[in-house]
C-alpha positions in Angstrom: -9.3 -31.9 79.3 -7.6 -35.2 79.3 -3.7 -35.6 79.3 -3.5 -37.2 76.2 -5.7 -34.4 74.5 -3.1 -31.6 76.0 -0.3 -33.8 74.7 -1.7 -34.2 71.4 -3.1 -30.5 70.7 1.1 -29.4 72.1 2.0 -32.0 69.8 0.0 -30.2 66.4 1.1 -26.5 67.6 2.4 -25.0 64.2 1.3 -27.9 62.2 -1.4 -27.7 59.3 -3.3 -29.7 57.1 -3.8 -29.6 53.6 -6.9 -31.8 52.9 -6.6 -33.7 49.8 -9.4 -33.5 47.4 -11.4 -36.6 46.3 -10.5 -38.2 43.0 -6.8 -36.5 43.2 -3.9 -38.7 41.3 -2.0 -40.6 43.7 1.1 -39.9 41.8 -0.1 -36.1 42.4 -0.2 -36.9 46.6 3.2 -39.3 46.3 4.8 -36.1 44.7 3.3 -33.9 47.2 4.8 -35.8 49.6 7.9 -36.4 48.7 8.6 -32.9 47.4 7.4 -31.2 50.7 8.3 -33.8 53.1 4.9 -34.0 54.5 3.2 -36.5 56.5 0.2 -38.3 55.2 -2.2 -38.4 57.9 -6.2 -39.9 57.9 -8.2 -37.8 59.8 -12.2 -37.6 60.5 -13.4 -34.2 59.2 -16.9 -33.0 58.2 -17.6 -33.6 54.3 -20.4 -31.1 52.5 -22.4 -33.0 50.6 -25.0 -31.6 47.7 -28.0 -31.7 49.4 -26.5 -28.7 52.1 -25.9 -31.6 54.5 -22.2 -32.4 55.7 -21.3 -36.1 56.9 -18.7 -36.9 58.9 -15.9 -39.2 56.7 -12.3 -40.1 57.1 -10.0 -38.0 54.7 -6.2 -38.2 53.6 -4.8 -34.9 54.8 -0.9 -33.9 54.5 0.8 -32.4 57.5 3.3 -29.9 58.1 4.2 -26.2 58.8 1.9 -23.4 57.3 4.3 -21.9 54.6 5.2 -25.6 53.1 1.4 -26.8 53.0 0.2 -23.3 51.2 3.0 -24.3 48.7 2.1 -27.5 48.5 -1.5 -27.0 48.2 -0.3 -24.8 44.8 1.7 -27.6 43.4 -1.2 -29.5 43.7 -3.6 -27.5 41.7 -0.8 -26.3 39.2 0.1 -30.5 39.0 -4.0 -31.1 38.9 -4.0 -28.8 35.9 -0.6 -29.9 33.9 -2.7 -33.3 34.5 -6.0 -32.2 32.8 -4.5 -30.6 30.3 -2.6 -33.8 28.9 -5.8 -35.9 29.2 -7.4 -33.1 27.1 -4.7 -32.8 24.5 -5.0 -36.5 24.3 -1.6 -36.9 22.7 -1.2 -40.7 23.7 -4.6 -41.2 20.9 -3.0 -39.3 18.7 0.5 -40.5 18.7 -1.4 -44.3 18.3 -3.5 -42.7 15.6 -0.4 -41.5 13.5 1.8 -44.9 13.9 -1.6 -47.0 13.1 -1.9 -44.5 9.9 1.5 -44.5 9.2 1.4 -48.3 9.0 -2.0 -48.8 7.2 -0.4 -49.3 3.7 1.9 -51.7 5.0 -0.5 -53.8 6.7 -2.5 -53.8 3.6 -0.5 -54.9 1.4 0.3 -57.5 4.0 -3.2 -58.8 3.7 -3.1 -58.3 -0.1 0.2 -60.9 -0.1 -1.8 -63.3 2.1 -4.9 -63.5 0.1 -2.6 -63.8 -3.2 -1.0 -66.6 -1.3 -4.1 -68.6 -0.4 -5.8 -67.8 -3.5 -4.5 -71.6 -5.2 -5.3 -72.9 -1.8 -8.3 -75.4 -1.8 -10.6 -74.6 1.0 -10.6 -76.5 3.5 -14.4 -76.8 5.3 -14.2 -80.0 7.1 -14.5 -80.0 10.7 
Protein backbone atom coordinates (compact mmCIF):
# COMPACT_ATOMS: atom_id res chain seq x y z
CA UNK A 1 0.00 0.00 0.00
CA UNK A 2 1.17 3.43 -0.90
CA UNK A 3 2.04 6.15 1.70
CA UNK A 4 -0.45 8.41 0.83
CA UNK A 5 -3.22 5.57 1.16
CA UNK A 6 -1.84 4.75 4.87
CA UNK A 7 -1.90 8.43 5.49
CA UNK A 8 -5.33 8.92 4.30
CA UNK A 9 -7.06 5.60 5.68
CA UNK A 10 -5.09 7.07 9.53
CA UNK A 11 -6.49 10.20 8.54
CA UNK A 12 -10.56 8.70 8.28
CA UNK A 13 -9.99 6.36 11.55
CA UNK A 14 -13.27 7.24 13.60
CA UNK A 15 -14.75 9.19 10.82
CA UNK A 16 -18.13 8.25 9.09
CA UNK A 17 -20.18 9.15 6.36
CA UNK A 18 -23.65 9.85 6.07
CA UNK A 19 -24.53 9.67 2.29
CA UNK A 20 -26.96 12.17 1.33
CA UNK A 21 -29.97 11.08 -0.56
CA UNK A 22 -30.71 12.31 -4.12
CA UNK A 23 -33.34 15.04 -4.43
CA UNK A 24 -32.68 16.08 -0.61
CA UNK A 25 -33.39 20.09 0.11
CA UNK A 26 -30.28 21.86 0.25
CA UNK A 27 -31.54 23.95 3.07
CA UNK A 28 -32.09 20.34 4.70
CA UNK A 29 -27.92 19.52 3.96
CA UNK A 30 -26.96 23.41 4.93
CA UNK A 31 -28.80 22.74 8.29
CA UNK A 32 -27.24 19.42 8.63
CA UNK A 33 -24.20 20.92 8.35
CA UNK A 34 -24.25 23.63 10.33
CA UNK A 35 -26.06 22.02 13.18
CA UNK A 36 -23.65 19.01 13.38
CA UNK A 37 -20.53 20.68 12.24
CA UNK A 38 -19.93 18.23 9.59
CA UNK A 39 -17.91 18.28 6.59
CA UNK A 40 -19.36 18.02 3.22
CA UNK A 41 -17.28 15.81 1.31
CA UNK A 42 -17.90 14.28 -2.67
CA UNK A 43 -16.95 11.02 -2.77
CA UNK A 44 -17.22 8.05 -5.63
CA UNK A 45 -19.47 5.33 -4.24
CA UNK A 46 -21.41 2.59 -6.00
CA UNK A 47 -25.21 3.74 -6.83
CA UNK A 48 -28.02 0.78 -7.25
CA UNK A 49 -29.90 1.42 -9.91
CA UNK A 50 -33.58 -0.29 -10.93
CA UNK A 51 -32.50 -2.63 -13.21
CA UNK A 52 -30.30 -4.64 -10.12
CA UNK A 53 -27.30 -2.98 -11.71
CA UNK A 54 -25.15 -0.43 -9.47
CA UNK A 55 -22.97 2.36 -11.37
CA UNK A 56 -20.28 3.98 -9.96
CA UNK A 57 -21.26 8.07 -9.35
CA UNK A 58 -19.94 10.83 -7.37
CA UNK A 59 -22.14 11.49 -4.16
CA UNK A 60 -22.27 14.47 -1.44
CA UNK A 61 -21.57 12.60 1.74
CA UNK A 62 -21.25 14.54 5.36
CA UNK A 63 -18.34 13.53 7.61
CA UNK A 64 -17.73 13.20 11.07
CA UNK A 65 -17.76 10.90 14.25
CA UNK A 66 -20.31 7.93 14.48
CA UNK A 67 -22.62 9.27 17.24
CA UNK A 68 -23.01 12.89 15.46
CA UNK A 69 -23.70 11.32 11.86
CA UNK A 70 -26.47 8.70 13.28
CA UNK A 71 -28.05 11.94 14.74
CA UNK A 72 -27.73 13.71 11.91
CA UNK A 73 -28.89 11.14 9.64
CA UNK A 74 -32.32 11.39 12.08
CA UNK A 75 -32.64 15.15 11.71
CA UNK A 76 -32.56 14.56 8.28
CA UNK A 77 -35.40 12.15 7.86
CA UNK A 78 -37.43 13.91 10.82
CA UNK A 79 -36.49 17.49 8.63
CA UNK A 80 -37.37 15.39 5.17
CA UNK A 81 -40.71 14.69 6.82
CA UNK A 82 -41.61 18.26 8.57
CA UNK A 83 -40.80 19.15 4.70
CA UNK A 84 -43.37 16.80 3.06
CA UNK A 85 -45.78 17.45 5.31
CA UNK A 86 -45.93 21.31 4.59
CA UNK A 87 -45.91 20.70 0.80
CA UNK A 88 -48.92 18.32 1.56
CA UNK A 89 -50.81 20.63 3.80
CA UNK A 90 -50.26 23.15 1.08
CA UNK A 91 -50.97 26.06 3.32
CA UNK A 92 -49.11 28.69 1.08
CA UNK A 93 -52.35 27.77 -1.73
CA UNK A 94 -54.57 28.11 0.77
CA UNK A 95 -53.53 31.16 2.59
CA UNK A 96 -53.50 32.80 -1.33
CA UNK A 97 -56.82 31.24 -1.82
CA UNK A 98 -58.40 32.95 1.33
CA UNK A 99 -56.80 36.65 0.67
CA UNK A 100 -57.79 36.26 -3.25
CA UNK A 101 -61.47 35.24 -1.76
CA UNK A 102 -61.45 37.57 0.80
CA UNK A 103 -60.78 40.28 -1.78
CA UNK A 104 -63.19 39.05 -4.63
CA UNK A 105 -66.01 41.56 -3.75
CA UNK A 106 -63.75 44.32 -3.64
CA UNK A 107 -62.17 43.74 -6.91
CA UNK A 108 -65.59 43.38 -8.31
CA UNK A 109 -66.93 46.15 -7.46
CA UNK A 110 -63.69 47.73 -8.71
CA UNK A 111 -64.50 46.44 -12.17
CA UNK A 112 -68.24 47.45 -11.69
CA UNK A 113 -66.90 51.30 -10.98
CA UNK A 114 -64.75 51.09 -14.08
CA UNK A 115 -67.23 49.86 -16.54
CA UNK A 116 -69.87 52.59 -14.91
CA UNK A 117 -67.03 55.00 -15.71
CA UNK A 118 -66.48 54.18 -19.34
CA UNK A 119 -69.96 53.53 -20.02
CA UNK A 120 -70.43 57.56 -21.57
CA UNK A 121 -67.10 56.87 -23.03
CA UNK A 122 -67.17 56.81 -26.98
CA UNK A 123 -65.19 53.87 -28.17
CA UNK A 124 -62.39 54.44 -29.47
CA UNK A 125 -61.53 51.70 -32.51
CA UNK A 126 -59.10 53.49 -34.59
CA UNK A 127 -55.74 52.20 -34.88
Amino acid sequence: MADAEIENKEELAGLYDLAIPIGMPLSVVHELVDRFELEPVQRNAKIGLLDDETEEMEILVLRGDLETVKAAEKYMFEALDRRVARWDKNERSDRYKEMYDKNAEKRKQIVKERIADRKDEPLDLSI
